[in-house]
N, C-alpha and C positions, 0 to 999 in steps of 0.2 A: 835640752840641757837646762838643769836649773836655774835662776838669778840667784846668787848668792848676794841676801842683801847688803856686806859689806861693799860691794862692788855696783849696788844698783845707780840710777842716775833718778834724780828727780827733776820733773817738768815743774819751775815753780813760776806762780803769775802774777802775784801781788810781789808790790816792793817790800811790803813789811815779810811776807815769807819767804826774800831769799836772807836777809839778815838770821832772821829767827831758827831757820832751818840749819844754814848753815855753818852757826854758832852752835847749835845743839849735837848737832854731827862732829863738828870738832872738840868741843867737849869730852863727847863719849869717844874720841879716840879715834875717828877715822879719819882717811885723808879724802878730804871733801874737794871733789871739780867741779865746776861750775860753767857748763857750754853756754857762752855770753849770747850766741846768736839760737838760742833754742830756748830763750825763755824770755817773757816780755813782761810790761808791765802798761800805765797809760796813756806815758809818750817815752820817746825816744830820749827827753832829756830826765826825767825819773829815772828812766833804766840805768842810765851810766852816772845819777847819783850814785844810785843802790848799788851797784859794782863796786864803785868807789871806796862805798859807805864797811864793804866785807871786804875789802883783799885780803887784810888778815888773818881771816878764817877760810879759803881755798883756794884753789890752784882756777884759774880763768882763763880758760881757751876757748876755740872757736868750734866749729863742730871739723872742718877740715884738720884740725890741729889735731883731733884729740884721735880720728880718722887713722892720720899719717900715723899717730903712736902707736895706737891698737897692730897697726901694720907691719909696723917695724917691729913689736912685739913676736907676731903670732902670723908674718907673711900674710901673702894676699891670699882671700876667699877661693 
């Protein structure tokens, strides 16, 4: 099955590229998520600036979160 890149996820690892990306994605229109425990940065307290820094710009879940959704969606595998 394809990725339709509206629906893709990005692994991002610097703190300036979840800002940048993220702003850019919502910009052009999409609804941008952000799985908080599947991207890091070079400590622990960076990472939950930089969250901080976007809530603005997407939806911030955890990867179980986003899990349960997908499920509830489209049942289990």
């Amino acid at each position: 099955m394809p990725i339709d890149p509206a629906h893709a996820a990005l692994l991002i690892i610097d703190v300036q590229n979840y800002r940048v990306r993220a702003e850019v994605a919502c910009d052009l229109g999409y609804l941008v998520n952000l799985v908080t425990d599947a991207c890091t940065t070079t400590s622990a307290d960076r990472h939950e600036r930089s969250l901080i820094g976007i809530r603005g710009y997407c939806r911030q879940r955890t990867t179980d979160a986003v899990v349960a959704e997908i499920t509830a969606l489209t049942g289990p595998c």
